[in-house]
N, C-alpha and C positions, 0 to 999 in steps of 0.2 A: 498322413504322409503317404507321398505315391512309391511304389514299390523300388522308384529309379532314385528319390530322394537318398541322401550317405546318412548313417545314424547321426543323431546328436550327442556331441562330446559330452560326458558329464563334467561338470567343475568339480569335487573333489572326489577323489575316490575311495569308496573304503576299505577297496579290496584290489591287489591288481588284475585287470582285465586279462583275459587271454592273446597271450602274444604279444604285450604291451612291452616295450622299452622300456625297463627299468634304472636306466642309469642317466648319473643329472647330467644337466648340459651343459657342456665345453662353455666354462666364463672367464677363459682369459681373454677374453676382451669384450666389450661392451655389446650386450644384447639388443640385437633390431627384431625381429620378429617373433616376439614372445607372448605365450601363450598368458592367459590372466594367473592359472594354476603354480606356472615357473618363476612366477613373479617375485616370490620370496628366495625363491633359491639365489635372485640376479642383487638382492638387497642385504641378505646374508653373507654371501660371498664379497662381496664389497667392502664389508663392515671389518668381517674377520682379517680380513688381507689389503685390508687398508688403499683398496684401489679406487682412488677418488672420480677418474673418470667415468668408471663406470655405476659409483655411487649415482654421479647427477646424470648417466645418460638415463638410470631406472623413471626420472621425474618427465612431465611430457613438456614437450619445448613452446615455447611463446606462439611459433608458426600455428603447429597444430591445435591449442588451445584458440584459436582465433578464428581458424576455420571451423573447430568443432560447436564453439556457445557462439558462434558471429559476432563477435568485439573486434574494437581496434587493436591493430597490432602494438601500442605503445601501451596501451591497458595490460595486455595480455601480457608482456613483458614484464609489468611493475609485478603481475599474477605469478610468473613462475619464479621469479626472482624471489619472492615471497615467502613461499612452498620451500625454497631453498634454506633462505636466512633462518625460517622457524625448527625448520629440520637439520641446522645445525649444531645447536646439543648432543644431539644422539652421535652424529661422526665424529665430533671430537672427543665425546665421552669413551669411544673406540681407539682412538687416536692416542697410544702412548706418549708421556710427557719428554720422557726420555730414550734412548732408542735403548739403553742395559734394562726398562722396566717390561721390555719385550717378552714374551714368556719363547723359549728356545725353538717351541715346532708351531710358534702363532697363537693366534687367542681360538682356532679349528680345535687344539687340544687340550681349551677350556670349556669350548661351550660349543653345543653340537644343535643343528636345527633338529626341531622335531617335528612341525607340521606348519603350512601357511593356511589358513582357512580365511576361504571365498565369499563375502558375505552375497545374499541376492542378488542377480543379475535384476539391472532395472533401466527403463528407456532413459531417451532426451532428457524426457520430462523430469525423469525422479522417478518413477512411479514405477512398481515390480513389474518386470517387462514380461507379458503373456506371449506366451512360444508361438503364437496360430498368430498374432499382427501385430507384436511389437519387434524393434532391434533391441537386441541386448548389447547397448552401448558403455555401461558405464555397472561399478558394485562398489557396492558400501558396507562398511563395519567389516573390513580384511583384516585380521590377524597375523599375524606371524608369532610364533610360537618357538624358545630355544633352552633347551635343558642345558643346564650346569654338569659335568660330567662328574660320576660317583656321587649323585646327590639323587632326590628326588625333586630338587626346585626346580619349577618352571617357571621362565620370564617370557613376558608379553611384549610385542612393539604393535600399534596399533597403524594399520593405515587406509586411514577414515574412506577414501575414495581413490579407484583406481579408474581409467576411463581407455577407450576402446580408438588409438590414433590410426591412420593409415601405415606407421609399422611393427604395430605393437600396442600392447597395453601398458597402458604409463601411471605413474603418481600422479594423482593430480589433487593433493592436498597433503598439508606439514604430516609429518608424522610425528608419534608420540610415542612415548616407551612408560611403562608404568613406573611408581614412584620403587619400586625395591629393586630392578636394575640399574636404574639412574643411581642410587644409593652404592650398588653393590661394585657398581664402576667408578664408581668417584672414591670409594675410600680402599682401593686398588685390589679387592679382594680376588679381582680374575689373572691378577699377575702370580710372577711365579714367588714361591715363599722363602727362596733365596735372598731375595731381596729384606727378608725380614734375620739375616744372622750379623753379627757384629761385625763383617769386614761391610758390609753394608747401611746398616740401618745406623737413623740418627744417637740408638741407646742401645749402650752395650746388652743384647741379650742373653744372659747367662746364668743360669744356676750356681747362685754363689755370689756371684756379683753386690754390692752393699756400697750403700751411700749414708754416713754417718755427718750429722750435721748439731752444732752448736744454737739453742735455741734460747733468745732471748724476749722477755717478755718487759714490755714499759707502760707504765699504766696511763690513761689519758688525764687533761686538765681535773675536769672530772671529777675521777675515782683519785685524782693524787688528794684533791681540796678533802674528798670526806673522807681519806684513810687519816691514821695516827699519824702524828708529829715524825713516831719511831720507823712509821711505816714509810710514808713518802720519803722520806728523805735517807732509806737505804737505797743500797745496788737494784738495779731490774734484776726480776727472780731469770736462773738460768739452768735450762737443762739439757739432755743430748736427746736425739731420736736419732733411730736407726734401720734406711728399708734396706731391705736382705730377699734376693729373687730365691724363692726353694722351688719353685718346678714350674715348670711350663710344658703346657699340652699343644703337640705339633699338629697343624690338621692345614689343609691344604687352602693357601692363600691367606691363613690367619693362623694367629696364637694365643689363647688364653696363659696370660701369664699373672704365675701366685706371688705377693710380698709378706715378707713378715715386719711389722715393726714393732722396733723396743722403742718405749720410751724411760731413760734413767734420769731419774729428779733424786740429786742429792740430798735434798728433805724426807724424802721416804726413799732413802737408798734400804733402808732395814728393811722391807718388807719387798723387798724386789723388784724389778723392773716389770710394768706395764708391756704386754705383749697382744695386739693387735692383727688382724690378719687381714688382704684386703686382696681385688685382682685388677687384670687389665684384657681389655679383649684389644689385640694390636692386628694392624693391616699395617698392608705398605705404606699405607699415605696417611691414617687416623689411628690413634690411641682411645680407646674410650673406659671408663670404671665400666668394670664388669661384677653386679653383683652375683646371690649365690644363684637364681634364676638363669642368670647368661652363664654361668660356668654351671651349673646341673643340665645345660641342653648346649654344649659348646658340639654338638656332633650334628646339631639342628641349623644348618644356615638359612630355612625360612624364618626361623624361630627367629635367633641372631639380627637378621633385618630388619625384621618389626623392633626389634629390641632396640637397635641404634638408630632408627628413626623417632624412636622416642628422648633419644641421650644425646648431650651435650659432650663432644670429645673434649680431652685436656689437650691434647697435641692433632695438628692440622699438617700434614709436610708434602713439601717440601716446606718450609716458616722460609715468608719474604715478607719485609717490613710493609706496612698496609694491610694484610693481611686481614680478616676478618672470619667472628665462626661465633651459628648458634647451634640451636637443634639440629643433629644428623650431620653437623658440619656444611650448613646451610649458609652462604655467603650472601647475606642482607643484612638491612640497615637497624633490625635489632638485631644485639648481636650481646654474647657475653663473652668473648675473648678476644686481642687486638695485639697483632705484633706491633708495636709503637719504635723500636729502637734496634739498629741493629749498633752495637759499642765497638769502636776502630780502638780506644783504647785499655787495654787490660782490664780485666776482675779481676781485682785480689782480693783472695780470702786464706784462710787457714791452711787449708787443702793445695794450696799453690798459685798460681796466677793464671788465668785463663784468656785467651784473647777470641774476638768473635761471638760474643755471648747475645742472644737476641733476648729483647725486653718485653716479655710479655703481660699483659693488665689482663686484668678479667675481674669481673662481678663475681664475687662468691658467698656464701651463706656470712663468713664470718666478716666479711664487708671487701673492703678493696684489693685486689692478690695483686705484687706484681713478682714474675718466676724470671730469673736469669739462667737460660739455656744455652749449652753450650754444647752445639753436634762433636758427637764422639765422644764425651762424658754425661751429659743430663744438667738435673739443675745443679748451680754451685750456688746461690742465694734467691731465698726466698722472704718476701715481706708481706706484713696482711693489717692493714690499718683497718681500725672496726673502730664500735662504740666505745669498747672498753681497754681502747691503748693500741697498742702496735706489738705484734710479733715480727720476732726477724730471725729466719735460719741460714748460716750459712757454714759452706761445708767442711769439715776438718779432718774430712780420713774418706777414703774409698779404696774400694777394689775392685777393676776391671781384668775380666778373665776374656781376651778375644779371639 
């Protein structure tokens, strides 16, 4: 380089330069001449603050993809159009469903950037662009990088290729976000935990709180043909169970919540009631069983993520009929639970009459479940047809403290 040449800008820095402007750039409104380094800042703030126009001005437009690889302009079109629809996931996964699921100072005072990394500057061609006769037109393998606040999690959005237009550095390929923030946004953990107290949530949460329910058991064809004469032809055997919330551990955007249940069987009333203990890891949107692994690291929300991507939630919410859910609360066509009904006409059961109750099925160890939910009390009837008969619980006493 001759002595009148200006230095070359580094793409990331690891240190600030001397005299460098340290403060990010004014994004209330959609960025034209942006540097490849500020790229993340123009896509971050977009996300957070749900500014959609400047979400798609970050992607480069039809024109300039047409003049930059020489395509038709009708090609090129179907090209960013593209880029757009595939990178729709990630905005909507930012996009609150309802505007009270908002956190008060934005999702800025959930989740904080931490660094955008630049991958190789590389020519036309593809090929790592040599500083003495290539143009460094285009970089690949760009990161964006965003911590969780009070956490040590760090989440990744990947954006595969940035390229170099005449006003700016643009997207020019979908972006992708790894699978434990897609996970950690969908089952509402970045909202605030408000939304998880009883004037809110679909189930009373409360310390104290108990749902006692009448449990009937009916033996199938079956087992009725090989039992006794004396046998089949009694009453189905009946007993009570009882879950009872004893604590819950508050932690931010989630709750591991503990139950105790009794089970009282009048045949062995003399030796005492059966006492079981079990948990729940709840978010805004997902309920999942939390065994003693998920409640011994409940302070761990990497942990927690791997955890529920490997778990089947029991509850999905908002529940709207159709509704579908497997693993992680994964909406595909295998699937082990199904909102199938929502009922215009009352439950009754013991407990009182309930109206609005949705009908949920699900595949479960003991064969076929179906749970009568009913937002702002839980379930009031439960049924589970298996090999060996039918159980049916339904409810005959509760206490909500809200």
């Amino acid at each position: 380089m001759s002595g009148d040449d200006p230095p070359m800008r580094p793409l990331v820095y690891t240190e600030l330069p001397p005299q460098e402007d340290t403060a990010e750039p004014d994004l209330s409104e959609p960025i034209r001449n942006i540097a490849p380094e500020d790229l993340g800042y123009g896509v971050f703030h977009a996300l957070v603050e749900h500014n959609r126009e400047q979400y798609e001005s970050m992607f480069i437009s039809a024109p300039a993809l047409a003049s930059l690889v020489r395509m038709p302009l009708d090609e090129a079109q179907q090209q960013t159009r593209s880029f757009l629809r595939k990178s729709e996931v990630l905005w909507s996964l930012f996009s609150p469903a309802l505007e009270s699921e908002n956190p008060v100072s934005g999702l800025s005072s959930r989740l904080k950037l931490a660094e955008f990394r630049v991958g190789k500057g590389r020519n036309l061609a593809g090929k790592i662009a040599s500083p003495d006769s290539d143009e460094l037109v285009q970089h690949w393998g760009n990161e964006l990088r965003i911590e969780l606040e009070n956490s040590d999690k760090v989440f990744t959005i990947r954006i595969p290729k940035i390229v170099k237009t005449a006003t700016g550095w643009r997207i020019a390929q979908a972006i992708e976000l790894d699978k434990s923030l897609q996970l950690f946004l969908e089952c509402g953990m970045h909202l605030s935990s408000d939304l998880l107290t009883s004037e809110h949530y679909p189930i009373p949460l409360e310390v104290g709180n108990y749902w006692k329910y009448r449990v009937t058991h009916s033996l199938g064809q079956e087992q009725n043909a090989a039992a006794e004469p004396s046998e089949s032809s009694s009453a189905p055997q009946e007993s009570t169970v009882t879950d009872m919330i004893t604590d819950i551990v508050h932690r931010d955007g989630y709750w591991v919540v503990s139950f105790e249940r009794t089970y009282a069987d009048p045949e062995t009333q003399t030796e005492g009631p059966e006492i079981t203990r079990y948990n729940w890891l709840v978010t805004p949107r997902m309920i999942y069983p939390c065994m003693r692994d998920c409640r011994n690291n409940s302070d761990n929300v990497g942990y927690l993520l791997g955890y529920m991507a490997r778990q089947t939630p029991v509850f999905v919410f908002p529940l709207e009929v159709g509704a579908k859910w497997s693993v992680s609360g994964q909406k595909d066509n295998i699937y082990k639970y199904e909102v199938r009904t929502l009922h215009s006409e009352p439950t009754v059961v013991p407990a009182g009459s309930f109206t609005g109750a949705y009908e949920i099925f699900g595949s479960i160890e003991e064969g076929r479940e179906s749970r009568f939910f009913v937002p702002g009390t839980g379930i009031v009837m439960r049924t589970v047809r298996g090999g060996v008969g039918q159980k049916k619980e339904v409810l005959i006493k509760h206490r909500l403290i809200l």
